[in-house]
Every structure is written in structure tokens, then in C-alpha cells.
C-alpha positions as CSV (number, residue, x, y, z in Angstrom):
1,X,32.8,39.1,-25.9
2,X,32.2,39.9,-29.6
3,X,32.4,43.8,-28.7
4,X,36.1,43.6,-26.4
5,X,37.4,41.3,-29.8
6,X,36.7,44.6,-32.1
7,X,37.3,47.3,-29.5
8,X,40.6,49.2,-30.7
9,X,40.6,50.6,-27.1
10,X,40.4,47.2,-24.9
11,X,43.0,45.4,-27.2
12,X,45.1,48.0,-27.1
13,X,45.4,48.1,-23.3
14,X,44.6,44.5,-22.8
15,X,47.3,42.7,-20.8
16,X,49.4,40.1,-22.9
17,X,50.1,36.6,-20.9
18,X,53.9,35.8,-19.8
19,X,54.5,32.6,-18.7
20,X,56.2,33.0,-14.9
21,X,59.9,33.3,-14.7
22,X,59.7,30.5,-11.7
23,X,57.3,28.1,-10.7
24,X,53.8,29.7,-9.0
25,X,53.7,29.1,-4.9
26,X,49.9,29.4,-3.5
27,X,49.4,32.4,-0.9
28,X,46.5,30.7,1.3
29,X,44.3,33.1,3.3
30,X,41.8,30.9,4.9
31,X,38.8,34.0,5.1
32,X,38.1,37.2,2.9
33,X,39.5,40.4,4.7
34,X,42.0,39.1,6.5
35,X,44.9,40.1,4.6
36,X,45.3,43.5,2.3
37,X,47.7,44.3,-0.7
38,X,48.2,48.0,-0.6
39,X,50.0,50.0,-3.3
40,X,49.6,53.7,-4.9
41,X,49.1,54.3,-8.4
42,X,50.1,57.6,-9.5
43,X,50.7,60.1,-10.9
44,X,48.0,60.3,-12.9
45,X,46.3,63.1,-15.2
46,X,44.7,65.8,-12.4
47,X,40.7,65.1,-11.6
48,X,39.0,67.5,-10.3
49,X,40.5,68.5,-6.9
50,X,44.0,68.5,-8.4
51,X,43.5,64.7,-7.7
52,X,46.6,62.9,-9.0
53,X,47.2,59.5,-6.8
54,X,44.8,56.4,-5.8
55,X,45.5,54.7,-2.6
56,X,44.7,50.9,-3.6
57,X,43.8,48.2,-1.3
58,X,43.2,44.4,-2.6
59,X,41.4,41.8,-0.3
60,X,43.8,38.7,-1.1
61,X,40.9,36.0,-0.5
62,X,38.4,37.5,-3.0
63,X,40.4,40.4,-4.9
64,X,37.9,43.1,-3.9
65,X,39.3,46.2,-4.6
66,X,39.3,49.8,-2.6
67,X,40.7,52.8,-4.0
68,X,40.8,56.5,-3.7
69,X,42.0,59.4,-5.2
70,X,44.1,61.7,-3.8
71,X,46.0,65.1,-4.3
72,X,48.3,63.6,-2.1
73,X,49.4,60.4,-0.2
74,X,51.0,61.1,3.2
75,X,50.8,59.1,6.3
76,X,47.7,61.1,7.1
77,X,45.7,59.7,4.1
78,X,46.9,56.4,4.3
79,X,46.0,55.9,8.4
80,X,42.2,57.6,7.8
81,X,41.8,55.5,4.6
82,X,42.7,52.1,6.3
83,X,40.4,53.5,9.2
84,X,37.6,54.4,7.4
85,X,37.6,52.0,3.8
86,X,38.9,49.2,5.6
87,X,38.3,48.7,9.3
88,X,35.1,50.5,9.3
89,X,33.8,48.0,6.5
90,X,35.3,44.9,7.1
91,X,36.4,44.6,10.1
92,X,40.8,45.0,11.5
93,X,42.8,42.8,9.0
94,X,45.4,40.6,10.7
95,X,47.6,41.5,7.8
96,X,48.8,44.1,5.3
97,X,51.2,43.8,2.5
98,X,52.7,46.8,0.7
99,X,55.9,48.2,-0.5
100,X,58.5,50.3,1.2
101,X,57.1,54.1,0.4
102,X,57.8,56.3,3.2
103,X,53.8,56.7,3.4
104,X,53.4,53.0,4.3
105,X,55.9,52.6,6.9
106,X,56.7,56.0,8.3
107,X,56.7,55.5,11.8
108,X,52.6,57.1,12.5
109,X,51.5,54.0,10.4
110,X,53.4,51.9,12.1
111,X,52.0,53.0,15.2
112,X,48.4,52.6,14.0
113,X,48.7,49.1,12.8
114,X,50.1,47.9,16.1
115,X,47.8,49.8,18.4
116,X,44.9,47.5,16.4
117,X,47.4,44.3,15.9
118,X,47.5,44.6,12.3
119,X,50.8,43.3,11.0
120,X,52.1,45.2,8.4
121,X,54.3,43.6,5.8
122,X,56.5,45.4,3.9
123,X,58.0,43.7,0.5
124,X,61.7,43.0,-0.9
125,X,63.2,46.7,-2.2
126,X,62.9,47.3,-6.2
127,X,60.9,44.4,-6.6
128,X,57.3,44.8,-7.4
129,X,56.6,41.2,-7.8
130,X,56.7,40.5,-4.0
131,X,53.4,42.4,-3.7
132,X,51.9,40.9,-7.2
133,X,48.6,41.1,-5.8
134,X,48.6,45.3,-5.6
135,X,50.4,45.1,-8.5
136,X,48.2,43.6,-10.9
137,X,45.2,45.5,-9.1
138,X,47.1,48.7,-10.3
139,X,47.0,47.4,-13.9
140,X,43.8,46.2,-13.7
141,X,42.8,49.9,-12.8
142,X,45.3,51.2,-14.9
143,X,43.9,50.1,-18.1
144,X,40.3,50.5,-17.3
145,X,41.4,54.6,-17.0
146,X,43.2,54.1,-20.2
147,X,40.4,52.3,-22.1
148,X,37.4,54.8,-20.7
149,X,39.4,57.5,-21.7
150,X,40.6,56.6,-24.4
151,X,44.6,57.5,-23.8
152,X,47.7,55.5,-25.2
């Protein structure tokens, strides 16, 4: 604790708490795996492979987090990662929440989820908030880039 307190880095790029706009409402999901948050953070400084995205899923019951990078996130990517991250590992969700990118709801995807009755859930246009879940996994990801490398 003592070390975080006096690391320019992690207060720097620490979050800084805001009180919510409206009152909290609970999202109960009665077992882990059964529901995903899934967002893209990008673009990001190239890694080896030209690697510039990372495809992020959040488990909603226990927050466990899957990513990968990318070069690119088509259809294609997002299908085989849910394939082999997700269902291979844990077993078919019931439900997945993510925004409207072309990627997540292009009509393949669509497809795949209701061959394997996964309902996918897309959230409210140009706002973020609806899928808070991804999007404070992104952050939290975010700023663990930003303070291991050391970037403002």
C-alpha cells in the first residue's frame, strides 16, 4: 500500500471516484460465466505483430477478465475468440453484452450466437455507460498499460 501511495506512475493513472449521476440498480447474475461484457480497446501503441486492438470479455458474476491483442478486430476474430477464450473454457454463456460496432453485430456473429443460443445484447447508441461492466474493464487495463509503461 505504502509503495502505490509514492508511485508517481500509479497516482498518476489512478482512477478518481465520482459519485453516480443517478441512483445504482443491481445487475444479478445468479452463476459466474453466464453473462459476458465485451468491448474493444484500441488503438493502442503497435506490439509486436503490428498488434494494435484487445478484444475484452468481462465475466459479470466474478469480473474475470479475457483479452487479446489484435492487428485487427473483424467478425472473424471476434467469432474464434468467443469460440476458443470463452466457450471452450467456460462453457456457452446464456448472454453477451456489448456495444453496437459493426464487429459485434454484423450479421456472421449474429449467426454464431444463435446457432449456440447465446443472446447477444447490444447497448443504447453513444452511451458507454449501458455496458459499464466492459467499460471499467477497459480502464482497468488501460491504466495497467499506462503505469507498466510508464506513458501519460
Amino acid at each position: 500500500m505504502r509503495y502505490v501511495q509514492r508511485c508517481d506512475a500509479c497516482q498518476r493513472h489512478s482512477d478518481t471516484s465520482h459519485l453516480p449521476s443517478e441512483p445504482l440498480h443491481s445487475v444479478l447474475i445468479p452463476w459466474p460465466f453466464m453473462r459476458w461484457g465485451m468491448d474493444i480497446v484500441g488503438k493502442l501503441p503497435p506490439a509486436p505483430g503490428q498488434k494494435v486492438f484487445l478484444l475484452v470479455l468481462t465475466d459479470y458474476f466474478s469480473k474475470w477478465i479475457e483479452a487479446a491483442a489484435f492487428s485487427q478486430v473483424r467478425d472473424k476474430e471476434v467469432i474464434s475468440f468467443i469460440q476458443t477464450n470463452i466457450i471452450y473454457r467456460f462453457g456457452v454463456p446464456s448472454e453477451i453484452m456489448c456495444d453496437n460496432g459493426s464487429q459485434f453485430i454484423s450479421e456472421k456473429t449474429r449467426k454464431f450466437c444463435d446457432e449456440r443460443g447465446i443472446r447477444l445484447i447490444t447497448s443504447t447508441p453513444r452511451y458507454p455507460q449501458s455496458n459499464g461492466l466492459a467499460e471499467s474493464s477497459n480502464k482497468v487495463i488501460i491504466n495497467s498499460i499506462r503505469k507498466r509503461l510508464k506513458i501519460n
